[in-house]
LUMDREN-563731 format. One record per residue: residue number from 1; residue in three letters; y, x, z of N, C-alpha, C in turn. Coordinates in steps of 0.2 Angstrom, whole numbers, m for minus. Atoms other than C-alpha are relative to their C-alpha. Layout:
% LUMDREN-563731
{site NUM; 'ALA'; {Y; X; Z}; {Y; X; Z}; {Y; X; Z}}
...
END
This chain:
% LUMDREN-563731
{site 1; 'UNK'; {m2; m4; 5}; {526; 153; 845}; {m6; 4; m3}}
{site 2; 'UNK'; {4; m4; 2}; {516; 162; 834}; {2; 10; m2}}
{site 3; 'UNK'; {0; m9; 0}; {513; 183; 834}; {m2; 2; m6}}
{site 4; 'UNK'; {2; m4; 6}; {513; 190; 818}; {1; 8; m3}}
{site 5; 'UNK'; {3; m6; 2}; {509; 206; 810}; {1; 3; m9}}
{site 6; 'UNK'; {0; m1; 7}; {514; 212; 793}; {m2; 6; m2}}
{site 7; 'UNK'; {0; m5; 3}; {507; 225; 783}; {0; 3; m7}}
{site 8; 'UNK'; {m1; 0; 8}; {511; 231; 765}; {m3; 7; m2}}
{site 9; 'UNK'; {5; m5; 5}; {500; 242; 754}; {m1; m1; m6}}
{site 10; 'UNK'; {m2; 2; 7}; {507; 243; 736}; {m1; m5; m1}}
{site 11; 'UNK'; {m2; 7; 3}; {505; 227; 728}; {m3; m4; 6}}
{site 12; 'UNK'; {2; 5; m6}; {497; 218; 745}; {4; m2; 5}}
{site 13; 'UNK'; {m4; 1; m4}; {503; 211; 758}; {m3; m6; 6}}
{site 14; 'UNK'; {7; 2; m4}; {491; 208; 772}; {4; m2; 8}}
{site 15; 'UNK'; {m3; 3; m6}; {497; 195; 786}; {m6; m1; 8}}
{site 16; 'UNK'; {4; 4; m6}; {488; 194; 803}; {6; m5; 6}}
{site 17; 'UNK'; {m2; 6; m4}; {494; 180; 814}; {m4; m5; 5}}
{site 18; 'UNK'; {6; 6; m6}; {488; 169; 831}; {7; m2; 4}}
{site 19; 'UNK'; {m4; 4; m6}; {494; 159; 843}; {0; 5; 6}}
{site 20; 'UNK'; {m1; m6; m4}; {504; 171; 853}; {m4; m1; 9}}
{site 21; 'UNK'; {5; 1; m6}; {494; 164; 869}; {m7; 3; 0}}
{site 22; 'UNK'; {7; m4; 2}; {477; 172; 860}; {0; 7; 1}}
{site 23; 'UNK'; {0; m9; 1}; {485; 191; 860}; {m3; 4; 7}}
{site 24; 'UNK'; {3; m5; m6}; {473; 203; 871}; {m7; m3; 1}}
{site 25; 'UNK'; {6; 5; m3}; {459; 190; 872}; {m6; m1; m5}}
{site 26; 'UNK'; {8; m2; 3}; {439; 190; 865}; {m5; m4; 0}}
{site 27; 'UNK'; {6; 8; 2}; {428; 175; 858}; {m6; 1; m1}}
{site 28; 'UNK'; {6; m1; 4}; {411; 175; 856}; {m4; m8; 1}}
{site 29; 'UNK'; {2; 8; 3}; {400; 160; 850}; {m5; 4; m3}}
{site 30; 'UNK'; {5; 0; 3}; {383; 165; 846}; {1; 6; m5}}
{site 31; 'UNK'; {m1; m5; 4}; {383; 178; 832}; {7; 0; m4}}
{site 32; 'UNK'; {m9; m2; 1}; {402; 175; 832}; {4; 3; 7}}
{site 33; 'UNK'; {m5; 0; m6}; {416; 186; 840}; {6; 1; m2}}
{site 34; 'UNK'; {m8; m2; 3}; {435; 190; 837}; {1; 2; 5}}
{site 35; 'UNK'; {m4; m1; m4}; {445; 200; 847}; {5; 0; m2}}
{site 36; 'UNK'; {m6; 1; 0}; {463; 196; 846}; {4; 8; 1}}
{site 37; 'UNK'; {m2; m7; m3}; {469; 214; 847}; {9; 1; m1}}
{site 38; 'UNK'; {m7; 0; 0}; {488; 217; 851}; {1; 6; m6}}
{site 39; 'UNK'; {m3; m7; 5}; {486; 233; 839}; {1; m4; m8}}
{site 40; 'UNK'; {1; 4; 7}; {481; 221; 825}; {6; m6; m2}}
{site 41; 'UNK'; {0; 8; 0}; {491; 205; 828}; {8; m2; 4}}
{site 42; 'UNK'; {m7; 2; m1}; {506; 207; 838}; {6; 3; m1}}
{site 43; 'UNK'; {m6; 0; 3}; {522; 210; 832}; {6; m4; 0}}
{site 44; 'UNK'; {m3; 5; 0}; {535; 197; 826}; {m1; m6; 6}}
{site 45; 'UNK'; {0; 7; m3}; {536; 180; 836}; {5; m5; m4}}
{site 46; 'UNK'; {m4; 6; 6}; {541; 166; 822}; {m4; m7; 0}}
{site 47; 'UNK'; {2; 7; m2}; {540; 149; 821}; {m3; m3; m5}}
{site 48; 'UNK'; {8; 2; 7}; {526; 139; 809}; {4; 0; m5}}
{site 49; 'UNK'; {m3; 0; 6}; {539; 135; 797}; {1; 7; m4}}
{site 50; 'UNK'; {1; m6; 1}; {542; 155; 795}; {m6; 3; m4}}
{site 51; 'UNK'; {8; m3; 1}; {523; 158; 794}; {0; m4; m8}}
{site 52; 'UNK'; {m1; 3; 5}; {523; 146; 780}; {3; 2; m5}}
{site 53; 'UNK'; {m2; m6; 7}; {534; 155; 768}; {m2; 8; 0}}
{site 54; 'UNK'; {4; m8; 0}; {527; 173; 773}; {m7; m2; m4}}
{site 55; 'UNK'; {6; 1; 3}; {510; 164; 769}; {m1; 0; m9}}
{site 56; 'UNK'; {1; 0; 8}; {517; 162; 750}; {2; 6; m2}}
{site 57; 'UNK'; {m1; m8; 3}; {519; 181; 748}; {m6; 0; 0}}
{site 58; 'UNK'; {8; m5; m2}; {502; 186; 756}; {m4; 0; m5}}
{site 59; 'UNK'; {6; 1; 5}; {489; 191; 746}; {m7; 0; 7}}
{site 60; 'UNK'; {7; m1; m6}; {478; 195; 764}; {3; m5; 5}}
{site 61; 'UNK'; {m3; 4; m8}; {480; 183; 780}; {m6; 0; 4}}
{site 62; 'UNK'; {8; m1; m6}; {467; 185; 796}; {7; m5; 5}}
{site 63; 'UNK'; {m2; 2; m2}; {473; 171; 803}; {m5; m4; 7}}
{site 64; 'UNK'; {5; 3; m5}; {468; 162; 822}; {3; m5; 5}}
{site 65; 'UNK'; {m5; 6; m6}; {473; 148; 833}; {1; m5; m2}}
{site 66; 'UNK'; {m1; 5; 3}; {476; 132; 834}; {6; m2; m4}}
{site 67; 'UNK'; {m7; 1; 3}; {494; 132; 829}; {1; 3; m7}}
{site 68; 'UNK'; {m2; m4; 3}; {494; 145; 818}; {m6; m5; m6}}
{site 69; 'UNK'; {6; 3; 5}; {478; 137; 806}; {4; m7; m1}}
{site 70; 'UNK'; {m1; 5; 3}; {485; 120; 806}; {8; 2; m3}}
{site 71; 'UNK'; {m5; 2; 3}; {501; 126; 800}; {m3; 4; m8}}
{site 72; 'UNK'; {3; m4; 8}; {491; 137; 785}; {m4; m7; m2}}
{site 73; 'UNK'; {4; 6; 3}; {481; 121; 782}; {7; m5; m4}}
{site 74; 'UNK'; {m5; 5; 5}; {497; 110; 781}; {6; 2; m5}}
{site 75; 'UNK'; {m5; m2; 6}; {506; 122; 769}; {m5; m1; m7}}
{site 76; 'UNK'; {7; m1; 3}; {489; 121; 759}; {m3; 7; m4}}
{site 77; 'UNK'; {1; m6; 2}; {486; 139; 761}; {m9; 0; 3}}
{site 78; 'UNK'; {8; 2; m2}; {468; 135; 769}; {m3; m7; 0}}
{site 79; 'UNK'; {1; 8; 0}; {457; 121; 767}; {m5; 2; 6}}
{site 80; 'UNK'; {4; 3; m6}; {450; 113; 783}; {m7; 2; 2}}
{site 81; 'UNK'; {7; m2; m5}; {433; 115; 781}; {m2; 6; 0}}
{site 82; 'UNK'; {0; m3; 3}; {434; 132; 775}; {2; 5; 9}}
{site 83; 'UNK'; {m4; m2; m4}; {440; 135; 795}; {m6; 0; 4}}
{site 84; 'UNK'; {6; 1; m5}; {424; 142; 809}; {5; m1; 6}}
{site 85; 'UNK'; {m2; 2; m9}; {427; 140; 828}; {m4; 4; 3}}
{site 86; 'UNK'; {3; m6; m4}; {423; 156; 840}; {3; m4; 7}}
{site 87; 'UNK'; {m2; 5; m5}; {421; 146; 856}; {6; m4; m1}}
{site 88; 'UNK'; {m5; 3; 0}; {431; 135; 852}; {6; 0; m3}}
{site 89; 'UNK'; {m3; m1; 4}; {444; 145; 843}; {0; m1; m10}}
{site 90; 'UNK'; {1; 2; 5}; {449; 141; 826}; {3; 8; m4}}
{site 91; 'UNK'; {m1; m7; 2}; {448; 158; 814}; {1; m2; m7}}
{site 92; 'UNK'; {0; 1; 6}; {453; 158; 795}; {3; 6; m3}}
{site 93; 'UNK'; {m4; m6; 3}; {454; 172; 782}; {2; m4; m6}}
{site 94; 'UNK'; {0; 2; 5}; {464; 169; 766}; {2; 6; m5}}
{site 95; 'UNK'; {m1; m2; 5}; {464; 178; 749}; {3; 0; m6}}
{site 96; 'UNK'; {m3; 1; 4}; {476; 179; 735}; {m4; 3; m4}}
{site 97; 'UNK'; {1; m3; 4}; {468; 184; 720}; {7; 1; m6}}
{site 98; 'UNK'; {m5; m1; 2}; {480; 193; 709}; {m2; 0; m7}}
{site 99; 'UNK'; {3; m6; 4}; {479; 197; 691}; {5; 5; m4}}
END
């Protein structure tokens, strides 16, 4: 399952999401780190098809995991190479610009 996070701030609408197995846990990789923090990130629990239509509102998404990335990849909310790895994990932000 995936742990998501919604937060709305007038016209925004900022999604954090991971592989709910990542919530509480801390990467580092050279002059990379992420903490997964349950303040930030856990919330809901939905399934990738879910994430996938919430992803076409978002204007913000801090997205991480393997589950969770390949499904923003396969909506084509992210593109592939646009995705780093903190040990190992896959971390991906996405921007809506509005006008």
């Amino acid at each position: 399952m995936i742990s998501i996070r919604i937060y709305q701030k007038g016209n925004d609408l900022l999604i954090g999401a991971c592989d709910e197995k990542l919530l509480g846990k801390k990467f580092e990789d050279g002059k990379f780190q992420i903490e997964i923090k349950r303040e930030f990130y856990d919330g809901k629990r939905i399934t990738p098809e879910a994430l996938k239509k919430l992803l076409g509102d978002a204007t913000i998404a801090n997205l991480v995991g393997k589950d969770t990335i390949k499904c923003a990849i396969e909506a084509g909310f992210v593109d592939p190479e646009c995705i780093i790895k903190i040990n190992g994990v896959p971390h991906a932000q996405m921007v809506r610009m509005l006008q």
